[in-house]
Each structure stands twice: as C-alpha cells, then as structure tokens.
KEKE-3310 file (N, C-alpha, C; in steps of 0.2 Angstrom, whole numbers, plus 5000, padded with zeros to 4 digits):
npx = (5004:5003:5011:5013:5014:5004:4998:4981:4970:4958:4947:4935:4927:4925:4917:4903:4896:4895:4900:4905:4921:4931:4947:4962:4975:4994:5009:5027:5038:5048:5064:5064:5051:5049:5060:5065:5062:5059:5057:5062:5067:5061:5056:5051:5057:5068:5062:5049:5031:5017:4999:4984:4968:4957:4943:4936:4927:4919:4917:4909:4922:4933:4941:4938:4945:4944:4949:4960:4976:4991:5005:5022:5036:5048:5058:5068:5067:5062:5066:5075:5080:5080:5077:5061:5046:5031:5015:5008:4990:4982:4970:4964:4956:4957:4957:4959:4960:4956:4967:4968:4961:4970:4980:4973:4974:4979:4974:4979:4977:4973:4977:4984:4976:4981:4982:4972:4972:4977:4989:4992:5005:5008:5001:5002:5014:5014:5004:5010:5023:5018:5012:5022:5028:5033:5041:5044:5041:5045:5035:5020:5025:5038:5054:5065:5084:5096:5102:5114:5120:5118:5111:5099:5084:5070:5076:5084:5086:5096:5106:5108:5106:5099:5107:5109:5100:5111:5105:5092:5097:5094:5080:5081:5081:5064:5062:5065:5061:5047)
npy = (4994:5012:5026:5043:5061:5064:5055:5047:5037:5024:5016:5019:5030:5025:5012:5016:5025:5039:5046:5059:5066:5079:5086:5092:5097:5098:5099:5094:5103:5092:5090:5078:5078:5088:5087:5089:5107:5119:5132:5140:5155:5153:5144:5131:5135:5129:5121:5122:5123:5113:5118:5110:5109:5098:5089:5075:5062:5050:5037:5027:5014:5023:5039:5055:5071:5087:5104:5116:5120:5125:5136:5144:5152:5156:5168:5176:5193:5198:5208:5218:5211:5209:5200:5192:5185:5175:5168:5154:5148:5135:5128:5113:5098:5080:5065:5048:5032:5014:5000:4995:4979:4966:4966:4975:4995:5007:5022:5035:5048:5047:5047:5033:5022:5012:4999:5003:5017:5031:5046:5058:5067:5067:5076:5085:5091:5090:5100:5111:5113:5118:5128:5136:5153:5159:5170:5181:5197:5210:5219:5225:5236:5238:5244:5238:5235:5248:5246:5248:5255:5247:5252:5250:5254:5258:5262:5274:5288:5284:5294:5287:5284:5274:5264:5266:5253:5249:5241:5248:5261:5266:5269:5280:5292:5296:5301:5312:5321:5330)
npz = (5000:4997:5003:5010:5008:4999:4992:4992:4999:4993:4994:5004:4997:4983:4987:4986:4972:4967:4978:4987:4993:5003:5004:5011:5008:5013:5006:5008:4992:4988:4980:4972:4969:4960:4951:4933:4940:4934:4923:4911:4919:4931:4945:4959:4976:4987:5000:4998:5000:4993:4992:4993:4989:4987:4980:4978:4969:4967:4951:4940:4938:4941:4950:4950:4950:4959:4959:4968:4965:4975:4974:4979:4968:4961:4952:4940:4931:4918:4911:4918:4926:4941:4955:4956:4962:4967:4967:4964:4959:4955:4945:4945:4934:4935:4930:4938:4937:4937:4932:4916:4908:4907:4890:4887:4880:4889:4898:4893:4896:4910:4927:4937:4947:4964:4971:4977:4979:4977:4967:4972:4969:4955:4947:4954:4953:4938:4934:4944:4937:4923:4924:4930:4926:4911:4907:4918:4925:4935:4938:4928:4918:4919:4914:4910:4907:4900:4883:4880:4892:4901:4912:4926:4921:4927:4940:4937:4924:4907:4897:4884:4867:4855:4844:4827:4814:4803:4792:4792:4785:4770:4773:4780:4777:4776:4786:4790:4780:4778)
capx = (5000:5007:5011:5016:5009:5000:4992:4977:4967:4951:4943:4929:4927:4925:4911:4897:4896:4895:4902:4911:4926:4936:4954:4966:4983:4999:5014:5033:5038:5057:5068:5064:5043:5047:5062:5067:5056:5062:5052:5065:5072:5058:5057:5049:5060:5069:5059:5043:5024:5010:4995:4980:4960:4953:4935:4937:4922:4919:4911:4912:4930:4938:4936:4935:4947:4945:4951:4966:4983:4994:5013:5025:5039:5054:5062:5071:5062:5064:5069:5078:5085:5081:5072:5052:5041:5026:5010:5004:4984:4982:4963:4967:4952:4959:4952:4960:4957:4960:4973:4962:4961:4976:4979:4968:4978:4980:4971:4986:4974:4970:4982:4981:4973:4984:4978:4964:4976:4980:4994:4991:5012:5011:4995:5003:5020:5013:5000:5014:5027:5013:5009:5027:5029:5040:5044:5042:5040:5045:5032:5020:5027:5047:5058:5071:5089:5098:5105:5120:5126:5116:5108:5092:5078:5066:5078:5087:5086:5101:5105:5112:5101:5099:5110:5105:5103:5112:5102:5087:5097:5091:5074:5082:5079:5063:5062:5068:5058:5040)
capy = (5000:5018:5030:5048:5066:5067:5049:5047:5030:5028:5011:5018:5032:5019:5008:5020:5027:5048:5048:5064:5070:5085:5085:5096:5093:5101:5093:5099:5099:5091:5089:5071:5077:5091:5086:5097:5110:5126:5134:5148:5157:5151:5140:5132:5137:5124:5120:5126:5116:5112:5118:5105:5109:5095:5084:5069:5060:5041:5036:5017:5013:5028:5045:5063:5075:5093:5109:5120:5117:5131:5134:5150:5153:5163:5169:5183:5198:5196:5214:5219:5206:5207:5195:5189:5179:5175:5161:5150:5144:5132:5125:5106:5092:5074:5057:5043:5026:5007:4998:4989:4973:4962:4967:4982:4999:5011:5029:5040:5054:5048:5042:5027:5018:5008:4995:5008:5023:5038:5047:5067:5069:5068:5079:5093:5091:5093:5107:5118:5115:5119:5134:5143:5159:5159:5176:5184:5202:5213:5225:5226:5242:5238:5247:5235:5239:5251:5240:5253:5257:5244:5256:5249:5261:5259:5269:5281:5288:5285:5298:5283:5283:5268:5263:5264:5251:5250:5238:5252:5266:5268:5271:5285:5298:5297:5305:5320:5321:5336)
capz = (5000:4995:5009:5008:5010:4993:4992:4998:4999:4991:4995:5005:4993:4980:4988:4984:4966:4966:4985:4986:5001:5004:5005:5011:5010:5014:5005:5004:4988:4988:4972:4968:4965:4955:4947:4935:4941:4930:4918:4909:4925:4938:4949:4964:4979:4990:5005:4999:5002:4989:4997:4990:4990:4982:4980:4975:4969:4962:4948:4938:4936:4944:4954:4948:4955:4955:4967:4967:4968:4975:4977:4979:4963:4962:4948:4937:4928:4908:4907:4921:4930:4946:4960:4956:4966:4964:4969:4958:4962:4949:4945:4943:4935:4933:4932:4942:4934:4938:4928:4913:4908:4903:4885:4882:4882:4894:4896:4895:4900:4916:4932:4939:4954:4964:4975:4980:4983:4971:4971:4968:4966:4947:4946:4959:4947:4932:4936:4944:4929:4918:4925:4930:4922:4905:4906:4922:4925:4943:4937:4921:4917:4918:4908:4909:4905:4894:4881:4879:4897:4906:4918:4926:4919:4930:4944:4934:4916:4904:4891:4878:4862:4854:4838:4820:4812:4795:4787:4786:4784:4767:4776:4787:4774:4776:4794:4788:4776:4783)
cpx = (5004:5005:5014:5011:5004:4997:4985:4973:4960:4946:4937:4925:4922:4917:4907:4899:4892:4897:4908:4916:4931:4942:4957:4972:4988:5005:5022:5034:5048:5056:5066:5057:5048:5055:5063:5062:5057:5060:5057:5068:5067:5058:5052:5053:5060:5064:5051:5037:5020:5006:4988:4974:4958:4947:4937:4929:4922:4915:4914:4919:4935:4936:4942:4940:4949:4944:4956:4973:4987:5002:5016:5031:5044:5058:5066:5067:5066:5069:5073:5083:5085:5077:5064:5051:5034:5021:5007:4997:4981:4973:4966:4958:4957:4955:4959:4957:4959:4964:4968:4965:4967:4973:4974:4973:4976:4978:4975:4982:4975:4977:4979:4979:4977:4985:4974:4967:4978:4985:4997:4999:5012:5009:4997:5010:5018:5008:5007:5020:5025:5010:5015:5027:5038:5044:5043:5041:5039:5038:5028:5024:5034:5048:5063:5077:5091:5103:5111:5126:5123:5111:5100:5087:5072:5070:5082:5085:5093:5100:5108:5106:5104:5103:5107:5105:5103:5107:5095:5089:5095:5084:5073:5079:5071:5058:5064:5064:5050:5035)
cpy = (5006:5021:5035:5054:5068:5059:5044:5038:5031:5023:5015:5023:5028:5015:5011:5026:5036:5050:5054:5065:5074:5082:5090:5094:5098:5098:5097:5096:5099:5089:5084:5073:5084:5090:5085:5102:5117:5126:5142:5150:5155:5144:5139:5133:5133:5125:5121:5120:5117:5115:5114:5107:5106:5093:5081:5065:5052:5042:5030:5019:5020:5035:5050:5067:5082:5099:5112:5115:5126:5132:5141:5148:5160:5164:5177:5186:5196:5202:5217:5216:5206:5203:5195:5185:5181:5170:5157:5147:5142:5129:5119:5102:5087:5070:5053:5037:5020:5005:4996:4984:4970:4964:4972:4989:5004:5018:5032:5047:5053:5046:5037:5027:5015:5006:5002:5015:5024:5043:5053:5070:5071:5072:5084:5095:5095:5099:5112:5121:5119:5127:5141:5147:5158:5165:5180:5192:5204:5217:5225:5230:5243:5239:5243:5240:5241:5246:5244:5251:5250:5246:5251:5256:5263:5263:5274:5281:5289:5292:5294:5286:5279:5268:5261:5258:5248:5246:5242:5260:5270:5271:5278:5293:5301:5300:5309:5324:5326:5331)
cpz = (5000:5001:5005:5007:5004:4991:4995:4994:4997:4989:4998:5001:4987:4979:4985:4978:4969:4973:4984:4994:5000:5004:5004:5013:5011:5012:5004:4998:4984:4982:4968:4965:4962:4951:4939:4937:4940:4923:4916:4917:4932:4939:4956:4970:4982:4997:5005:5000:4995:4994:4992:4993:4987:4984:4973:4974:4962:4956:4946:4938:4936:4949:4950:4951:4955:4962:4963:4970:4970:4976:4976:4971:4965:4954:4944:4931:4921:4909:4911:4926:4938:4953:4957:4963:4967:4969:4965:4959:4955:4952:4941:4941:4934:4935:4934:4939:4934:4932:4923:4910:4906:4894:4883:4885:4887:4892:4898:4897:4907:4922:4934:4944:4955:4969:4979:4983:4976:4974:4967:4967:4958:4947:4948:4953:4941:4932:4937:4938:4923:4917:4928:4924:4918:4906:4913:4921:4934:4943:4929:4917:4917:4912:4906:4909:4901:4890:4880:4886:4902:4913:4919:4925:4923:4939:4942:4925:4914:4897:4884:4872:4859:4846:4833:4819:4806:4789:4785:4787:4779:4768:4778:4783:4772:4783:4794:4783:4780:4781)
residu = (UNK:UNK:UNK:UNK:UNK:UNK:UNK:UNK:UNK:UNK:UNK:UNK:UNK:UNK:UNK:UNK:UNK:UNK:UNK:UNK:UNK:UNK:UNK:UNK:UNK:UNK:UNK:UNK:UNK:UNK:UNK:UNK:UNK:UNK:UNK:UNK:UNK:UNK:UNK:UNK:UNK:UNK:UNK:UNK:UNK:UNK:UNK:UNK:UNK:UNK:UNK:UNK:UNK:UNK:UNK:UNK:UNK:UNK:UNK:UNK:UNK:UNK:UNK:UNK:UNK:UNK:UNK:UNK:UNK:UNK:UNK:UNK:UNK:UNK:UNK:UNK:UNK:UNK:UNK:UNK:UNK:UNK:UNK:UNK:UNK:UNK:UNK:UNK:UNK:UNK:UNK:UNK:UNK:UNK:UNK:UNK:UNK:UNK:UNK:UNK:UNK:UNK:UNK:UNK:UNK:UNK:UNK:UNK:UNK:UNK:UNK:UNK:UNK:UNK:UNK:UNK:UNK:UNK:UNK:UNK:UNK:UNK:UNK:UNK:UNK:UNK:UNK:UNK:UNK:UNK:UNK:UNK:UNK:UNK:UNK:UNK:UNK:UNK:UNK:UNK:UNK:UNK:UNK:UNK:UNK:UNK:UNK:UNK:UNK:UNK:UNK:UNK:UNK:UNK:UNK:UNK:UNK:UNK:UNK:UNK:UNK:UNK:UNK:UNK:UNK:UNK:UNK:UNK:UNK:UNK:UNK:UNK:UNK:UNK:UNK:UNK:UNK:UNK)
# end
C-alpha cells in the first residue's frame, strides 16, 4: 500500500458510486517530486509546500478529481533582471482510473489507481510546471535595462540613444523628410 503526503486512499470512497470527500493537503515539495522543476528562469523554491483543496468524487471505474493546487515561485524579471516571486493557484480536474484489463491499452489521460490509493504527486508536478511563468515580470510596466550602458531604467534615466541600424538606413531619409 502507498504512503506519503499526497496519496490518499480511496477504497471507502470507491464503495458508493457519486460519494464525494474534501481534501486538504499540505505537501513539501522536495527535488525528487518536482524534478526538473524550472520553467526559463523560475522555479519552485527549496523547502517550499504544495497547498491541495481537492474533492474527489467516484464514479464506475475511477474517481474525479478537482480543486486548486497552490505553490509559491521565484524567479528573474525578463527585462531587468532582478528578484520575482510570485503564487501560483492552479485550478486542477483529473480522472483517476484502475489499471484495465490484461491486453487492452492504457488511458494515457487519466492516472492510475493503485491498489485503491492515488497518488496526487504527478498531478501537483505537472500542474505547477505547467503553469510557472515563462517570462516573468517585477512589474507590468518595467523598463528594463539600457542595452548601451546597462543602467536599470526603472531607477534612473540614461541619456544613451539607441544605435541605427544599417540595414534600414536607406529608410532613414525618410524621417527627415515634413
């Protein structure tokens, strides 16, 4: 029988077909579950927890699983470069479904059942990878850096201006033009 802070057991569940039950879970989530768990410059932060609000509900040959998933993130701004962090409250459904029959194939949608216990790791995993941020951002409104002097723009202004460039110089003549 599986143990551990994200597998929950779902024989009594199970007996009575549309049986619904809560689930609140609190999981940390170490390296081995989110292994890799970097999406561009973010990340889940060492030591941090899953926080799990599920309802889980049977029906024939599996149960139903649907709630939030939540987790904190940390990463580097696109355009400036400096510290993010963030929360991720991801809206999770999944089905949960027993093994089938010898010789018939496998529902690559669903996870498995396994001896009457599921086993929310993959589903928290893949939710939060699913949903870190590609491009982060400290601020909508970031100026980012001066690509000349390097200055961050959002605390100072630089006086660089930006470099032609040659391939539409021919163009340039028509900026001068009333």
């Amino acid at each position: 029988m599986a143990v551990g802070p994200l597998v929950v057991h779902v024989a009594r569940l199970r007996r009575s077909l549309g049986t619904i039950e809560r689930e609140e879970l609190t999981a940390p989530l170490d390296s081995e579950m989110l292994a890799p768990a970097t999406v561009a410059d973010c990340t889940v932060p060492d030591g941090a927890a899953a926080e799990c609000a599920l309802v889980l509900e049977s029906y024939p040959g599996g149960v139903m699983v649907t709630g939030t998933v939540a987790a904190p993130w940390v990463g580097v701004c696109r355009r400036c470069t400096v510290p993010v962090a963030g929360r991720l409250d991801i809206s999770v459904k999944e089905r949960f479904c027993d093994p089938p029959p010898r010789g018939e194939p496998e529902d690559e949608e669903a996870y498995p059942i396994v001896d009457e216990a599921i086993d929310l790791g993959p589903l928290v995993h893949e939710a939060i990878l699913g949903e870190l941020p590609m491009a982060p951002l400290c601020r909508d409104d970031c100026q980012g850096l001066c690509a000349s002097c390097g200055v961050d723009r959002n605390e100072e202004q630089c006086s660089c201006v930006a470099p032609l460039d040659p391939r539409w110089a021919s163009l340039d003549v028509l900026r001068s033009t009333p």
